[in-house]
C-alpha angles and dihedrals in degrees: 000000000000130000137256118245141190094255093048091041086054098045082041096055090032083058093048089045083057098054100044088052084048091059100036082060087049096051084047095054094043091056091058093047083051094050087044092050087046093050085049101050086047083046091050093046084051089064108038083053085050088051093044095056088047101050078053091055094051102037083059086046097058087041089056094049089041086057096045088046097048077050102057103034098103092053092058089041081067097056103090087043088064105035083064093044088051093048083048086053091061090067087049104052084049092055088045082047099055097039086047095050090046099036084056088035096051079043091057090039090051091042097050087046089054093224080122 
């Protein structure tokens, strides 16, 4: 066996101050990743509080538009009634139309013969 001597002992202790030093700088590292990871996971509930509140906003949105839309179906339902009474209107406005040109034309006919 050979002996130990200063020079070993103090490369020795000079090691084992490195790598104390070594772990101390781990630890610390480690601490700050902990206290990142924290701040992230306060951070994610955060956000999943944010989304929820959302979901709940649009969910009352689309509620909202259901309801209007249940309102106003039969209204829409309507729609292609009227569209064919309107078409049938337009027969109707011609006939007006005509009844109304020859009632006022038979009136001017009556008036320059001075029978009015």
């Amino acid at each position: 066996m050979n002996p130990i001597t200063e020079n070993d002992s103090t490369q020795f202790n000079q090691k084992l101050d490195r790598l104390a030093d070594s772990v101390s700088q781990i630890l610390v590292n480690q601490e700050k990743i902990e206290n990142k990871l924290i701040s992230f996971e306060n951070k994610l509930i955060d956000l999943e509080k944010s989304q929820i509140r959302l979901e709940t906003e649009l969910k009352g949105s689309f509620n909202t538009i259901n309801v209007r839309l249940d309102s106003q179906k039969s209204a829409l339902d309507k729609i292609p009634d009227l569209a064919e009474k309107v078409g049938e209107l337009k027969n109707w406005k011609q006939i007006a139309v005509i009844v109304f040109t020859a009632t006022v034309t038979s009136i001017a006919w009556l008036v320059r013969d001075g029978r009015f």
